[in-house]
Backbone bond lengths (Angstrom), bond angles and torsions (degrees), N, CA, C in turn:
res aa  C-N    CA-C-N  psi(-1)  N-CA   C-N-CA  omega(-1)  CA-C   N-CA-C  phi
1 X - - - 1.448 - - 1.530 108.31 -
2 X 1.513 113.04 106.68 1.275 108.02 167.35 1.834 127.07 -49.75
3 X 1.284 122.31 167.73 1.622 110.55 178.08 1.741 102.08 -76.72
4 X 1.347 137.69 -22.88 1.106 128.37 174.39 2.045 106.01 -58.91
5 X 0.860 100.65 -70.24 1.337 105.39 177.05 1.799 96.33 -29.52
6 X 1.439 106.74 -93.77 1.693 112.34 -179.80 1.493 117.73 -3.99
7 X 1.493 109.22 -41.29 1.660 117.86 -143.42 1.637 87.28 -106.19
8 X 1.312 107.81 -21.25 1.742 114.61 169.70 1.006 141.86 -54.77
9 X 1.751 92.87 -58.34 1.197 135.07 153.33 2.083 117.57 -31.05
10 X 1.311 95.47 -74.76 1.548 126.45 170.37 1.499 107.76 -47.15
11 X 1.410 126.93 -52.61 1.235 123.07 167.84 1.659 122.75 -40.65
12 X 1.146 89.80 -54.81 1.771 113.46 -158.03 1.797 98.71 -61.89
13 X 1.669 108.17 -62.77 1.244 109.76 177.18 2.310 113.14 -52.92
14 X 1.004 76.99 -45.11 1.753 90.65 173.73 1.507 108.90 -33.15
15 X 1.776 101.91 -59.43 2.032 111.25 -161.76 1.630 72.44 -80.33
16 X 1.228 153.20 -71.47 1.489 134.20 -139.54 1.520 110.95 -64.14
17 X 1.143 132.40 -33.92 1.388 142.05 -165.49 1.710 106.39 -104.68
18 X 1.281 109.43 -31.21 1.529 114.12 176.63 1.420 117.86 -94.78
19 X 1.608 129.90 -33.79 1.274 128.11 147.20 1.289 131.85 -68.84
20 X 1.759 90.29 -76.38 1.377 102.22 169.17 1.512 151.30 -28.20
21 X 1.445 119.27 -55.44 1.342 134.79 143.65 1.659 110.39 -22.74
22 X 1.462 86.01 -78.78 2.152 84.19 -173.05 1.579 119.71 -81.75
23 X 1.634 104.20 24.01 1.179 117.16 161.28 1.593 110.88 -87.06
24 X 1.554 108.45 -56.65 0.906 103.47 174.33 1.383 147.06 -78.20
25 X 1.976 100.13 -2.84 1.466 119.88 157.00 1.386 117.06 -59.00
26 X 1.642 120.97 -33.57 1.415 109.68 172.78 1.625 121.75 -72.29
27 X 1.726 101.45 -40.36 1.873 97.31 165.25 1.877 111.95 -36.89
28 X 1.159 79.77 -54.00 2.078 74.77 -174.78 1.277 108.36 -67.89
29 X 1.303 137.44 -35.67 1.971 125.45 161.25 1.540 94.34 -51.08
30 X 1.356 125.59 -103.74 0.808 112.44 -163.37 1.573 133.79 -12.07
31 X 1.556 133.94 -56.56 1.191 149.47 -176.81 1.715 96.62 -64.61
32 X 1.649 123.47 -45.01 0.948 115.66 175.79 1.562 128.17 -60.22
33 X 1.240 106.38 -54.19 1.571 121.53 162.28 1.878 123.42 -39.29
34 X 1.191 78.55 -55.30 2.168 94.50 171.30 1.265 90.84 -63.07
35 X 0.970 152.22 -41.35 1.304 130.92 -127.20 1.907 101.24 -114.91
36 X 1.366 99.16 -24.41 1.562 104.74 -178.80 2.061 117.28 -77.42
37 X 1.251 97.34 -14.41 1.121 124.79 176.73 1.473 107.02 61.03
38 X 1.550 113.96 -149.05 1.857 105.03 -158.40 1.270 115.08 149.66
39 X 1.366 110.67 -174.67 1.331 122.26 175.25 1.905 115.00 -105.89
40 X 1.211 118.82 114.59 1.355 116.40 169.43 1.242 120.97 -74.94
41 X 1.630 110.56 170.32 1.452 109.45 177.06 1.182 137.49 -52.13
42 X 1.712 108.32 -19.04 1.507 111.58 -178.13 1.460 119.72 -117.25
43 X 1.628 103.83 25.74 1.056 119.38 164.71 1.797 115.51 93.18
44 X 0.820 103.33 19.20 1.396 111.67 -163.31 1.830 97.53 -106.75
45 X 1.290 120.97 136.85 1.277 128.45 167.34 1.611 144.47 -112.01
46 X 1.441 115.90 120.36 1.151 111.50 -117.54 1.951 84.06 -113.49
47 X 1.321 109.95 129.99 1.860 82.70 176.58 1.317 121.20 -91.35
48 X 1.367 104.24 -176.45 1.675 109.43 -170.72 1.223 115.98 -75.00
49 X 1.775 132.55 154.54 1.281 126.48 -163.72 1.935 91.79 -133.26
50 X 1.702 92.85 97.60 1.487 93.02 174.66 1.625 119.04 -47.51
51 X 1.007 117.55 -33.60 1.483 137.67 -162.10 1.584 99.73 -56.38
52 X 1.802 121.19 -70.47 0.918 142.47 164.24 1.593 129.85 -51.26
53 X 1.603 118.92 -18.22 1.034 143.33 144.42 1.262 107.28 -40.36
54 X 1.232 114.12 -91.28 1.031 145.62 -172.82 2.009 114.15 -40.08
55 X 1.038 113.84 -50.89 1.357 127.06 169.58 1.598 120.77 -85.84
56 X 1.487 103.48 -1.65 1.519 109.44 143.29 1.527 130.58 -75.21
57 X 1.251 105.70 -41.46 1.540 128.83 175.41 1.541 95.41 -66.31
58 X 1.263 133.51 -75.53 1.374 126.62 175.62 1.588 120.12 -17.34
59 X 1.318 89.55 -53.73 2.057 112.33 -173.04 1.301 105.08 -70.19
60 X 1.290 114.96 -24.33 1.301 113.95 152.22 1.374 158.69 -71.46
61 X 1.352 99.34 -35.05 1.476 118.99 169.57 1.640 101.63 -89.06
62 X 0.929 113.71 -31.46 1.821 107.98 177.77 1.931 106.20 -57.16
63 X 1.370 93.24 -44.98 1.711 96.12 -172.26 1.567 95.17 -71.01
64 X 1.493 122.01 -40.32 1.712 100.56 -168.97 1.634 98.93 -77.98
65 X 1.398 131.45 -30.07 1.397 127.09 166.50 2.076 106.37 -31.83
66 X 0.936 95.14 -60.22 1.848 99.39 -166.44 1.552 106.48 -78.83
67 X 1.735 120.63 -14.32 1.692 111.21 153.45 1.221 108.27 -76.73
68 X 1.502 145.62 -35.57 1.228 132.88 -172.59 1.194 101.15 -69.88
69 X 1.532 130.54 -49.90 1.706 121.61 -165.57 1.670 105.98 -65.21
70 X 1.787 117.32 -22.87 1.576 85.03 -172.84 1.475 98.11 -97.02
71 X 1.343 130.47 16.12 1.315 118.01 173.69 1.632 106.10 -70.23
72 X 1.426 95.86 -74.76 1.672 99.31 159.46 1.202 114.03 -45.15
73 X 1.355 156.21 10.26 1.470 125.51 164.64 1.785 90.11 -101.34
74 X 1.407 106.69 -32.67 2.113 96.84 -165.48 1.732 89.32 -75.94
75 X 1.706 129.76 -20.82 1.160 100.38 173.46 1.437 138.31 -138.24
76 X 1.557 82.05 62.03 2.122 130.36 -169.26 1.948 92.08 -48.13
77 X 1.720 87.73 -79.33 1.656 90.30 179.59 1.444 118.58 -29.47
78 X 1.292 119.42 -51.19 1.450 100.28 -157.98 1.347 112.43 -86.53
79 X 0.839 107.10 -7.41 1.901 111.55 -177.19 1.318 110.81 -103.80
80 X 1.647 121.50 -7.78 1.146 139.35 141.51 1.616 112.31 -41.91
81 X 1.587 90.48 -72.54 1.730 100.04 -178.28 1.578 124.06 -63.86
82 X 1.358 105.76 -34.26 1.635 111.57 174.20 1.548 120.49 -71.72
83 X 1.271 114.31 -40.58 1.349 138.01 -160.66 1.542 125.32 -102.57
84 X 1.752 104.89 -42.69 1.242 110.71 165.96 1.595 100.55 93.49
85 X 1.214 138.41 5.35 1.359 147.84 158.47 1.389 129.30 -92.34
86 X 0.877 119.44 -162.95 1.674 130.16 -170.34 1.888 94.50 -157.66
87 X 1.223 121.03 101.35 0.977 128.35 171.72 1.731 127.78 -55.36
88 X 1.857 96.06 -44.87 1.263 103.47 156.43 1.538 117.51 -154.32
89 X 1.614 83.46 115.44 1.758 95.66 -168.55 1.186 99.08 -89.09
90 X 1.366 152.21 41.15 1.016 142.73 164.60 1.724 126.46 -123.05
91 X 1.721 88.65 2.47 1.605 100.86 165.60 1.629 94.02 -112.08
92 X 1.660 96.25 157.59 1.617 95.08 167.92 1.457 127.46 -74.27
């Protein structure tokens, strides 16, 4: 693997986990927010949309799902070495 590749590589995961992620943490506010319903600016009241509720909470636990796995993947080794496991054997 040349270092262009490497540094390619590194980019790509970078915009998905460094944009992406808290891109898609705001889809789930948003959906969460719409979805709880309320009072608008012009006074008008709008009701709650379990549906959208609901697929906020999803958007949520999916994004804290993929912070827990890369904690355990950057700290595989040591809980390897302390523990004697593989936290997650299903990444390389």
């Amino acid at each position: 693997m040349t270092y262009v590749e490497a540094i390619l590589k590194v980019l790509v995961v970078g915009l998905i986990l460094g944009a992406g992620l808290p891109a898609v943490f705001g889809v789930g506010l948003v959906a969460f927010s719409r979805g709880a319903g309320g009072a608008e600016a012009d006074g008008t009241i709008d009701a709650p949309n379990p549906a959208l509720k609901a697929l906020g909470l999803l958007i949520f636990a999916a994004v804290a799902l993929v912070i827990v796995i890369a904690i355990l993947y950057i700290t595989k080794n040591t809980i390897i070495h302390h523990f004697g496991f593989n936290p997650v054997p299903f990444l390389p």
